[in-house]
Structure formats: structure tokens, C-alpha cells
N, C-alpha and C positions, 0 to 999 in steps of 0.2 A: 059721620062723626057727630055728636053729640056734645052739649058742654052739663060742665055742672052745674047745680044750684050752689049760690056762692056763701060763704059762709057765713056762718049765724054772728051776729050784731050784739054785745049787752049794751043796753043803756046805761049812760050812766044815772045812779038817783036825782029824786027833781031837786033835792035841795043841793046838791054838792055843787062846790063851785066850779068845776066844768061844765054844767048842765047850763047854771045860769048866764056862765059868758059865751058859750055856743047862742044858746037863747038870746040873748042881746043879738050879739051881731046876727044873727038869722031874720031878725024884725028890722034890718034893713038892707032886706035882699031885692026892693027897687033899684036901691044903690050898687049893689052886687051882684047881677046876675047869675052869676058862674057858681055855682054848689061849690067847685075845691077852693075857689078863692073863698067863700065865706069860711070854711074848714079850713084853711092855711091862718087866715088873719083871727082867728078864732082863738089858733092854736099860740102864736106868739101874744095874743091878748090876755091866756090864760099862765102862760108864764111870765108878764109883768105883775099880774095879779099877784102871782106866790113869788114874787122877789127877784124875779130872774130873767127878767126883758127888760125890753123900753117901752115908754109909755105911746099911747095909742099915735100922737103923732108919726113918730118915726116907726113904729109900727105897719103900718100903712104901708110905707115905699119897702119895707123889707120885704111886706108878704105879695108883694108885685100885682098884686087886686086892679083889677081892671074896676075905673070907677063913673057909674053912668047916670049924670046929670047933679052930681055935687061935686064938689074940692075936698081936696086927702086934710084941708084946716077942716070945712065944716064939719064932715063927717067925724073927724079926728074929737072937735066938742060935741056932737054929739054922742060919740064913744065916752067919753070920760064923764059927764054927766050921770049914764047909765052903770059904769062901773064903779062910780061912787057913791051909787045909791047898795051897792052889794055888801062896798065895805064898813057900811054901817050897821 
């Protein structure tokens, strides 16, 4: 039995604001070990962005991010530093 090659990926552009809030939280993947946990917390960071989540705080405990050697406050200021530097 064989498997297949998995299916092809588009990026999203470097400037859209997807790209840039995967990019944030990916530069602190110290904190995050786990690839889906950066892509789960990613994903509800990119829908406060466009108006339709909750801010990084409570963010954090919804996306169940396993968190290794900070606090869901720190990390949480250091999320919203970096996502208000986007929305300028």
C-alpha cells in the first residue's frame, strides 16, 4: 500500500493580513511548540483582527495552546503589541 503526496498548499500574499498574523504568532514558537497550536491560536487571532473574535487574552484559553515557559497574560501583551503594530 502506498500513500499519496498530500495536497498542494497556496500561500497566502506576504502583505495580507493573514500572512502577517500567522507571522506573529509563529515568531513565538519557543512559547508554542506544537505547529497546530500556533495554527489554531493564529486562526482565532486572525478573526479578532477582522472584527469577529476576542482579543488575544481570551484568545489564548479558547485556542487550548499548550504554553511552555510564559503566562497566557504575558504572552497575551506580547500578542497585542504585535497586532497593533498591523493595525497601523
Amino acid at each position: 500500500m502506498s500513500t499519496l503526496q498530500p495536497p498542494f498548499t497556496k500561500e497566502f500574499p506576504a502583505d495580507s493580513l493573514e500572512k502577517q498574523v500567522y507571522s506573529i504568532v509563529e515568531n513565538y514558537k519557543e512559547y508554542l511548540p506544537i505547529d497546530n497550536d500556533r495554527n489554531r491560536l493564529s486562526f482565532y487571532l486572525y478573526k479578532y483582527m477582522i472584527n469577529e473574535g476576542e482579543p488575544p487574552l481570551m484568545s489564548i484559553p479558547y485556542s487550548k495552546v499548550l504554553l511552555n515557559g510564559i503566562t497566557k497574560e504575558a504572552l497575551a501583551e506580547k500578542l497585542d503589541a504585535d497586532l497593533e503594530k498591523i493595525r497601523k
